[in-house]
N, C-alpha and C positions, 0 to 999 in steps of 0.2 A: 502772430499771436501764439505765445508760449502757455500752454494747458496744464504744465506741469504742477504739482501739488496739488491745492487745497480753493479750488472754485466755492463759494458760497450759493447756494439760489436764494435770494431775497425771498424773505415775504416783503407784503407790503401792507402796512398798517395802517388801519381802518378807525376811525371812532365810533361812536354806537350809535349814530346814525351817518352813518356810512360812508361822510365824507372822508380825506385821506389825514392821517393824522400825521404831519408832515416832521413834527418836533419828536416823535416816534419814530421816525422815519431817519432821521437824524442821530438819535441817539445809537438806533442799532448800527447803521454805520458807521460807526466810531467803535462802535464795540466789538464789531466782527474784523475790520480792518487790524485795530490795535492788537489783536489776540490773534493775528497772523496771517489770515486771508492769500491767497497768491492771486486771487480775484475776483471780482464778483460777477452775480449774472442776475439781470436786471428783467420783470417782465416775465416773467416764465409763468410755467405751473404753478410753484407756488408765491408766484408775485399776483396771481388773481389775475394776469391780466385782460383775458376774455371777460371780464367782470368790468373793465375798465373804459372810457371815452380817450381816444386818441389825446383828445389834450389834457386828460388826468396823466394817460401814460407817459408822455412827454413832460408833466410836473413831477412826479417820481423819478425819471431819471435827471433832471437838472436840477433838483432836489441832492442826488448821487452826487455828482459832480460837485456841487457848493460845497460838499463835506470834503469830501477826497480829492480833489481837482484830478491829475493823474499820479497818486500815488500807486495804486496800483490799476491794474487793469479793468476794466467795465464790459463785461460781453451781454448785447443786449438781446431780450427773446421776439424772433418776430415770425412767426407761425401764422398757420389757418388751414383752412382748406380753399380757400381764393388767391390762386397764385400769383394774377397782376396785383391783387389789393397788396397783399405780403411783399410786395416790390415797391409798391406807394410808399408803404411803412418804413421799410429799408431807407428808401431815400431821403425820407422825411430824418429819421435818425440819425444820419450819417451828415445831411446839414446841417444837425444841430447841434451835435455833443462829438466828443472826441473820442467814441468807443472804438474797440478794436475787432471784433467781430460778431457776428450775429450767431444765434442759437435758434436754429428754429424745424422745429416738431415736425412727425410724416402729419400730412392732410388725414384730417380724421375725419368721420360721417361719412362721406361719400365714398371711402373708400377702394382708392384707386388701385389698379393692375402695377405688377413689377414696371412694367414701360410708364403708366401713369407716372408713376414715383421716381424713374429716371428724369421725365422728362420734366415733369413740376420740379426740380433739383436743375437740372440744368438748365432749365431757363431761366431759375432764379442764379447762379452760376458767372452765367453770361452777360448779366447785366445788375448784380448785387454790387455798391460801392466799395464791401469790405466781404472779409474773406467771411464761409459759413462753416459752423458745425452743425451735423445733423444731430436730429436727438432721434430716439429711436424707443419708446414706450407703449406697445401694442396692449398692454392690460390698460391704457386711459385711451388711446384713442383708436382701438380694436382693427391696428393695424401693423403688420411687424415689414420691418424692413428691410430685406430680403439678403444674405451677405453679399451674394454675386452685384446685386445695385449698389450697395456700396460701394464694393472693391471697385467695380465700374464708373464708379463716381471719383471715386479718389485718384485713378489713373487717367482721365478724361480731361479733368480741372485741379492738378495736386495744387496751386497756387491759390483757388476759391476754395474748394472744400476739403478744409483741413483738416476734420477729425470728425468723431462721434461719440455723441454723449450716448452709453449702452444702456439703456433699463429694461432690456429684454429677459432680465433675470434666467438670461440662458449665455452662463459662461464660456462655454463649450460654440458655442456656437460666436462669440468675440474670440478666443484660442483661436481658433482655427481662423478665420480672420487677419488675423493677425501676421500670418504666414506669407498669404497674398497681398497685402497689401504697401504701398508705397513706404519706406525708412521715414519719411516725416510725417506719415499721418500718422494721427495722436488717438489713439482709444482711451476713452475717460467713461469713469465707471459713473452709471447714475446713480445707485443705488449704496448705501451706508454701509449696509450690511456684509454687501460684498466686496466693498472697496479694497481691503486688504488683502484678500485671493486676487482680485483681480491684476493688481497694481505690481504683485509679487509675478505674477506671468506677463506681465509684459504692458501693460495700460498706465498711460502716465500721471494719474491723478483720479478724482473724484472731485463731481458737483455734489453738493451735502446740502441737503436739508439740514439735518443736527447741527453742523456750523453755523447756523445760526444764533442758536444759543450757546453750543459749547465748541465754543471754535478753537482756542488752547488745545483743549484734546483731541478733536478731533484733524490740527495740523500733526500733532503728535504721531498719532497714530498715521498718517500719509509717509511723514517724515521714514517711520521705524520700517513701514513698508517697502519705499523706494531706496533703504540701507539695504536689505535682507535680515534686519532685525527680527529674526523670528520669534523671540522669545518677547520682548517686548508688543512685538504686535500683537503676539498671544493675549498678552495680559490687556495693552489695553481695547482688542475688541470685547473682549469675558466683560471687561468694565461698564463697557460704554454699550453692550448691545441689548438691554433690557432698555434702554431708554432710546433706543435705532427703532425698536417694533414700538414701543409708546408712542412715537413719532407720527407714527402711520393708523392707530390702532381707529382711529375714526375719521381717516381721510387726511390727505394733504391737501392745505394748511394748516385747515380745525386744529391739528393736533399740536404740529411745533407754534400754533400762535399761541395755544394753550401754557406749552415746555416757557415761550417767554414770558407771559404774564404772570406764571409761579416765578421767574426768576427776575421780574419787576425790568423786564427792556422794553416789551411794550406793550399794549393791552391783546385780550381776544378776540376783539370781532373780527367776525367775516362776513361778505357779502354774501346772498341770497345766488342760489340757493345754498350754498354750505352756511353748519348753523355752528356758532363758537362750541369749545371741547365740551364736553359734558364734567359738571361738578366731580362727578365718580375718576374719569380720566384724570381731570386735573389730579385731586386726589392721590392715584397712582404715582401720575409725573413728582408729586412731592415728596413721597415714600422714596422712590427712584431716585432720585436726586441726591436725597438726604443719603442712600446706601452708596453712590456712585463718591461723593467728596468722602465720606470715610473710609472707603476703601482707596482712594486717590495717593 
């Protein structure tokens, strides 16, 4: 599985009561795809899928598939904190659909020891059907993920765990990483924000929230990164980063299901407990939008 460019995280669209709105669900993938995508990633954080029932999950991604067959690539999120169930789910996936690898989060709650977190990794490792990337986001699941377990991880199983999605918002600490670790493991930025620092020292891509909506610019800007296009990259993060913190400003989803339904892909519900963007946000994301195309 190649990381390179411009990963998408799905939401996954809701109707106002709660069912999945599947024709919404359709539409964004054609829109994220056609405006350049290098891949998607199904199931995640902001695909709600802890909000979800195993067989809703499984209708969302063959949902995926029905649009794109394989045009491009599908990495699906299979997380927890219960490591044989996260292996259930793997296998279940992997019977079903033609995905290429998994994406799945350090165990949050219970919060395991550096050993805990090797060993939950490699047992999923050792017995996942398809290869994994870690994700690594200690500000939502109040767990960070240690570099030396990584690096430990990537030289133990370079053929299972092939990269990590970083949202540790500690670049410095991917840099140096980076150093140690195997030529084909793949550092991919989680975060929008920093996508372009990161990508410019050495990380081969970013999973985007904002690709959702504005996926054009934001393969753009991946693009300009992995050139050395500095000037352009300049320009377009200046552009595009008042609407990277919009994105965030009341939580992921809330916010970018907000950014879509100002730009008519699909609506904003979300499930409980997260409540849709607030009128004021949206509001923003309008003003923002309108400033982002005129200056484009």
């Amino acid at each position: 599985m190649n990381c390179s460019g411009l990963g998408v995280a799905l939401v996954t669209p809701f109707k106002q009561d709660g069912s999945l709105d599947e024709d919404s669900l359709r539409r964004l993938v054609r829109h994220v795809v056609h405006n350049g995508a290098d891949y998607l990633v199904a199931l995640g954080t902001t695909g709600e899928a802890v909000t979800q029932t195993l067989e809703e999950r499984c209708r969302t991604v063959e949902i995926i598939f029905e649009e794109i067959g394989e045009k491009v690539p599908v990495v699906i999120g299979a997380g927890g904190y219960d490591t044989k169930a996260i292996l259930h789910e793997m296998r279940v996936y992997a019977n079903n659909f033609p995905a290429r690898a998994f994406l799945s989060v350090t165990p949050y709650y219970n919060k395991p020891t550096s050993e805990g977190l090797f060993a939950h990794y490699a047992y999923l490792a050792e017995r996942s059907p398809l290869p994994i990337i870690l994700y690594n986001v200690p500000v939502r699941t109040g767990v960070n993920l240690p570099p030396a377990v990584t690096i430990r991880l990537a030289h133990a199983y370079p053929s299972k765990i092939i990269g990590l999605k970083d949202a540790s918002l500690d670049l410095v600490q991917g840099i140096q990483m980076l150093q140690q670790l195997p030529p084909s493991f793949q550092m991919i930025s989680g975060d929008d924000a920093l996508a372009a620092p990161a990508i410019l020292m050495g990380y081969v891509g970013v999973i985007s929230v904002l690709g959702n909506a504005l996926t054009r610019p934001m393969e753009l800007l991946v693009e300009a990164a992995r050139q050395g296009d500095l000037g352009e990259t300049r320009k377009l993060t200046s552009e595009l980063l008042p609407l990277m913190r919009l994105c965030f400003a009341e939580g992921n989803p809330t916010s970018i299901k907000g950014l879509l339904a100002e730009m008519g892909i699909t609506e904003s519900w979300t499930r409980l407990p997260l409540l849709p963007a607030s009128l004021e946000l949206r509001a923003q994301m309008r003003k923002a939008l309108e400033g982002f195309y005129a200056s484009a």
